[in-house]
N, C-alpha and C positions, 0 to 999 in steps of 0.2 A: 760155796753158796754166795759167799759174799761179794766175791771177783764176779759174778755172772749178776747179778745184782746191781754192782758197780759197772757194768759194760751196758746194760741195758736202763740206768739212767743217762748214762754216757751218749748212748746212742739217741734215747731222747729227745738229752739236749740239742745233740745235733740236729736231729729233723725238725725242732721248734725251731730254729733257728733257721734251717734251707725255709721252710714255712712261711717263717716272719719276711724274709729277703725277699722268695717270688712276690709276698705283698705289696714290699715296697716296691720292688719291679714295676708289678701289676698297676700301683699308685701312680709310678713315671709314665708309666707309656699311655696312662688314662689322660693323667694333666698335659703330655707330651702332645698326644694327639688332639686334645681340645686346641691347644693354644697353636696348633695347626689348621685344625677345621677354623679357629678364629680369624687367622693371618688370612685366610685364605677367602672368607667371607667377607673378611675386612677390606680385600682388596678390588672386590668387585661390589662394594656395596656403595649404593648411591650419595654423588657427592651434589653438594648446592653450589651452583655456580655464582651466586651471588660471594661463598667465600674466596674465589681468585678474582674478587673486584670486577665482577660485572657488575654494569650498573640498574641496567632494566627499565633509561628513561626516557626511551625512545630520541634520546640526545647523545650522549655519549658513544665511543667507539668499544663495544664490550668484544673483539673478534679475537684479542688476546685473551682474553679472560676466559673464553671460550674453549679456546685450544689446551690452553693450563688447566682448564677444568680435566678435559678430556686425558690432557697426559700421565693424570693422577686416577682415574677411574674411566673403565666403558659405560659405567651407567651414570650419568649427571642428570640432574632435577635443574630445570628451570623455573623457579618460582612465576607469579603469576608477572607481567613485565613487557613492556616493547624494545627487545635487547637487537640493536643497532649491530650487523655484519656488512663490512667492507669489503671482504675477500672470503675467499672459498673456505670451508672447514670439509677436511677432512676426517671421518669416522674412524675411529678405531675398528678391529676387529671384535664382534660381538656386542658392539654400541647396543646401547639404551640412552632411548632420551625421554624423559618424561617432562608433561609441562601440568599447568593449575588449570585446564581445559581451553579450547579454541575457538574465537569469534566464528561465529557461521558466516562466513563473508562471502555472499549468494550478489553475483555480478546481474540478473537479468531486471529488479531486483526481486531476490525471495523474501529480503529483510530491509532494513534501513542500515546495514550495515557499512554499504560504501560510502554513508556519512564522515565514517573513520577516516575517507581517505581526502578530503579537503584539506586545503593547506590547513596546518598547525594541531590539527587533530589526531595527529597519530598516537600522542600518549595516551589517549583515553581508549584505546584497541582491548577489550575487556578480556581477562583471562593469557595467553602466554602467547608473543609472537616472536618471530626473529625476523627479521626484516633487512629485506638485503638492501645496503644504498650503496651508490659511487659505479665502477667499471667493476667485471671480474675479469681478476687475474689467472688464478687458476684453472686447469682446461685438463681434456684425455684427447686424444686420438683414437676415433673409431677404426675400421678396419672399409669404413663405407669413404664413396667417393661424391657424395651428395650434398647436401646443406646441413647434413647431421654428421660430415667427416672431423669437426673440433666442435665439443661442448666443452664453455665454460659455467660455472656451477657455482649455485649459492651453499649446496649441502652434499658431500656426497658420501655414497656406504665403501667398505672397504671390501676390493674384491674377493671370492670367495669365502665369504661368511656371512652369517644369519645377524640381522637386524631387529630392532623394536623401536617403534617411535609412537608416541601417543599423547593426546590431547594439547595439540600445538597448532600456530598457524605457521607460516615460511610463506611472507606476503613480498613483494617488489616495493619497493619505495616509491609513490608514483603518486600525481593526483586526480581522481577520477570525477572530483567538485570542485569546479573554480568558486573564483571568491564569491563569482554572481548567480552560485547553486546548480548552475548549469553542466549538464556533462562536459568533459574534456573532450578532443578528436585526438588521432596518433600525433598530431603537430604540437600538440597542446598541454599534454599529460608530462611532462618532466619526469620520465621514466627514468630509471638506472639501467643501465645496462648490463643482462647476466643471459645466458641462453637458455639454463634450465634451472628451477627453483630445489627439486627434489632429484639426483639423479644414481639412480640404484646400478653401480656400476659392477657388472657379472657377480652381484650375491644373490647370494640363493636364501629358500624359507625365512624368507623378512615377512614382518609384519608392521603394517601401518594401519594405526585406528582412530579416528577420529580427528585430523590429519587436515586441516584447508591449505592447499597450495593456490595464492592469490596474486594476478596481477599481470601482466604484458611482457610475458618472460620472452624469448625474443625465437624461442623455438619450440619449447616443450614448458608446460606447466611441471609436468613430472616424466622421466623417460626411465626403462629398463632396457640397458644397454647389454648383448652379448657379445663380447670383441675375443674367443677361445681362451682363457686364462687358466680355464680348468675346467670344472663341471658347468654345466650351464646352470643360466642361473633361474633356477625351476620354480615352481609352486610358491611366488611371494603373493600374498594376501593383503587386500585393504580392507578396512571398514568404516561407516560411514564417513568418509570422507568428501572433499572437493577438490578438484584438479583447472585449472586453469591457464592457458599460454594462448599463443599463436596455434599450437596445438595444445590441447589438452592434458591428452595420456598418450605418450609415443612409445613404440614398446618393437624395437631396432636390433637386425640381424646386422650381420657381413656380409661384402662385399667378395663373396671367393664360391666356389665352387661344392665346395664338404663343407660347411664353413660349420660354425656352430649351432645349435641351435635354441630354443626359449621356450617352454611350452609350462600349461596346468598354470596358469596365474589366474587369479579369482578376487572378485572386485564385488562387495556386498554391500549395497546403498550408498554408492556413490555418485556424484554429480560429476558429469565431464562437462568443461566450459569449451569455447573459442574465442575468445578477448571481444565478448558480446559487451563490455561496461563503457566502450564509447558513444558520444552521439552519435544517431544513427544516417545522420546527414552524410557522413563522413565516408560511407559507403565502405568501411574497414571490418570485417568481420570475422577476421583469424582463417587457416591454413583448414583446422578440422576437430571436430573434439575429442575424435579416434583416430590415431593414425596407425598402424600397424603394418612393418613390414618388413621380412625376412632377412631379404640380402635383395640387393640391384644385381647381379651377376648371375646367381645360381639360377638352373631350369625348374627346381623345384620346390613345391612350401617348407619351408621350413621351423615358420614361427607357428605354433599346433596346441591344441586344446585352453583357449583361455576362453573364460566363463562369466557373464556379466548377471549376477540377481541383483533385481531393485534397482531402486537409485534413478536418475534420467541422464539423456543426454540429451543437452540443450544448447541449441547454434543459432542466429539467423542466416549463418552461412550456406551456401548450395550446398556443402557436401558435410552431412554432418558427422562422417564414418568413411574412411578413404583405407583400404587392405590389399597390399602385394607380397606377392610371395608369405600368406596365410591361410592358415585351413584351420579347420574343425573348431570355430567359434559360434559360441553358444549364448545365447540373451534371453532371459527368463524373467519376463514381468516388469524389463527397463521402462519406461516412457520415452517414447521419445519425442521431444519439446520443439519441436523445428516450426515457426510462426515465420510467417513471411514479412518482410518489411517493405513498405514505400518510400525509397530516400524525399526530402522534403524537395531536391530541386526538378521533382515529377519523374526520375525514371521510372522504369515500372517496378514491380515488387518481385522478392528473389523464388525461385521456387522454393518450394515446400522442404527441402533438405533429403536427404540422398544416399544410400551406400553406396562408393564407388568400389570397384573390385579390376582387375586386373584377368588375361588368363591364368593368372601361376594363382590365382584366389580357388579355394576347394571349398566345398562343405558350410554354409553359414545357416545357423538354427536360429530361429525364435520362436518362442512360446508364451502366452499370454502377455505378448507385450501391447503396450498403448501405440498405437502408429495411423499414418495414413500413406499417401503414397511416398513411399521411399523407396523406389526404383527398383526393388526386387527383381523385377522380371528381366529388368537391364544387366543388372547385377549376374543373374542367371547365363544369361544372353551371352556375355564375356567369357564366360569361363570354357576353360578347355577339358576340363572335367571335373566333377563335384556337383552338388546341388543345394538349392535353397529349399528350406521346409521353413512354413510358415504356419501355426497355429494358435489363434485365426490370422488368416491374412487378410487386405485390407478390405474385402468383401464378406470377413464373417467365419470362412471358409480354411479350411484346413488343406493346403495344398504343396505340392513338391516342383519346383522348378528345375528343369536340367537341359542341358545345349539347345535353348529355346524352345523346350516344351513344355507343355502343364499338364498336369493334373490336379484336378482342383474337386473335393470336397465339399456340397452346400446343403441347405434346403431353403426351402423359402414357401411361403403360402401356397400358393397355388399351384405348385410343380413338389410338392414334396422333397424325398432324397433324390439330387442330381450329383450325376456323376460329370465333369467336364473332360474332355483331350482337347487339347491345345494349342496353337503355336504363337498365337496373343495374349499373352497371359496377362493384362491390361483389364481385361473385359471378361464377363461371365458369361457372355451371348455369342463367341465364338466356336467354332469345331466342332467333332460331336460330344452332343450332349444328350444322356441320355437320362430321359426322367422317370420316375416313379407314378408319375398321372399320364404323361403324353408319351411315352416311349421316346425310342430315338428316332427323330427326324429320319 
């Protein structure tokens, strides 16, 4: 009895013991995996670029401090600051930039904000900008053979990966107020030279919010470029933001035949400029506030479903929306802000601004957007197949434009519902129409 006794404290002890051990085990691999989950938090957790000596005083050269930020973490916080860039910065993969919020720098003007851009006044730029000064050095090669075949860049994302940038500006160094208040002309403005401010080079599901791209960038305000790298680079998102260049927003295929393609980009109360901040004597009005286009070689669209709610697009340029080799674009509730100008040494005034389209252009929608005439029917007119729907279009009227014909949607007082057919689509007094008081002619 005793020996069975004595085995079965024995054994006991032993199992308190395996017991106590998985504890301690269990202990290790708790603290083991925190101090994992920590390293691992710790290494993508936002660093202040003010600690690798940026300065943030719209003086100094901060573009090292910049990149050192960058080297040590993908998410870096820009305090609030006018932090001076010389040269290109390159994104890490998975970048985050955050800033302390972004001047609304409204070029027609919507604010007083191009006050900022008088000599000596760029430190006082309220809230976080970068601001690119001097030449850019760094560049990509597109796969196009155009004026968009070398962009050099004030910022740009790392190919195939997802992006975040928020509440910052990316303005040009330039001055838009001489000493004598007066606007600059392109002879005048002491610009830097950089081709594109923002240029989202083949990433995909980026997100830009609240985001002003400001200033006379020499090509593109902002561009999404797809040169085959991998996946195309799909579904990137802005929010209320501002875009500004010679263009805009440029949103660029290849030059090849299969070539890549760009589609599902979505743009939510944004403003597209044309380097409207000159005087207007100057008769310089930028390239387009939309440009949009495929590939120069291929028979087909390729660049497909990008989507505009809100926001306006504002030029006094002829063409305020220029698309080749694009389909299935969609504008829901834009404005669009196209004023005519009279230069002061009496030529006449520009037209009213424009969608131009191309044949390889398919499919363009808009729905409750603000407009008057913007060529739609010309637009239509062009194409080799697709059609324009417009509800309302510039008569009120809910109608489909396709290889220059119409149907068109109305009513009006004293003819009730009318139906229109087409081939002026210009005019609501054309073809047969058939009314609801009068019948058809």
């Amino acid at each position: 009895m005793a020996f069975k006794i004595s085995s079965l404290l024995l054994s006991s002890v032993s199992m308190t013991s395996k017991l106590i051990s998985l504890f301690r085990w269990s202990l290790l691999v708790v603290a083991c995996g925190g101090m994992l989950s920590f390293c691992c938090s710790s290494a993508n957790a936002a660093v202040n670029v003010r600690d690798f000596g940026a300065k943030g005083d719209a003086v100094a050269d901060d573009t090292a401090a910049i990149r050192a930020a960058f080297a040590a973490s993908p998410h870096v916080h820009f305090p609030a600051g006018v932090y001076v860039v010389t040269d290109g910065i390159d994104l890490p993969r998975s970048a985050r930039l955050t800033g302390d919020g972004s001047p609304a720098l409204g070029v027609f003007p919507l604010r007083d904000d191009k006050e900022y851009f008088a000599d000596g006044k760029r430190q006082q730029l309220p809230g976080t900008t970068l601001l690119f000064r001097g030449i850019a050095k760094r560049s990509i090669q597109t796969l196009r053979h155009d004026r968009f075949k070398t962009l050099r860049y004030a910022l740009k994302t790392q190919p195939q990966s997802s992006f975040s940038i928020q509440q910052l500006a990316i303005a040009l160094d330039m001055t838009v107020i001489d000493s004598n208040g007066k606007r600059t002309t392109p002879a005048t403005d002491q610009r830097s030279d950089c081709d594109v401010g923002l240029l989202i080079d083949d990433s995909y599901a980026g997100t830009v919010r609240d985001v002003q791209v400001f200033g006379h960038w020499a090509k593109a305000g902002m561009s999404i470029v797809s040169r085959g790298l991998g996946d195309n680079p799909d579904y990137n998102a802005f929010w209320n933001s501002s875009f500004m260049g010679d263009v805009g927003v440029a949103l660029l295929g290849s030059d090849s035949e299969d070539g890549p393609g760009l589609s599902g980009t979505q743009f939510h109360g944004c403003r597209l400029f044309a380097n409207d901040h000159h005087d207007r004597s100057s008769q310089h009005f930028g390239t387009a506030a939309l440009y949009i286009d495929g590939r120069t070689a291929g028979k087909r669209a390729d660049l497909n479903g990008h989507s505009f709610f809100g926001g306006c697009i504002r030029t006094y340029n002829d063409d305020a929306v220029v698309l080749d080799h694009a389909s299935n674009l969609s504008f829901h509730g834009v404005v669009f802000e196209l004023p005519t100008w009279k230069g002061r040494d009496g030529s006449p005034d520009n037209k009213s601004g424009r969608i131009i389209g191309t044949a390889n252009t398919r499919d363009v929608y808009l729905f409750g957007c603000r407009m008057h005439d913007i060529g739609l029917d010309a637009l239509a007119g062009g194409m080799i197949d697709g059609a324009v729907i417009a509800i309302p279009d510039r008569f009120g009227a809910a109608s489909l434009n396709r290889s220059g014909h119409t149907v068109r949607l109305f009513t009006t007082p004293k003819k009730g519902a009318v139906v229109q057919l087409t081939d002026e689509g210009d005019t609501t007094n054309s073809g047969r129409i058939l009314s609801e008081t009068e019948g058809a002619p």
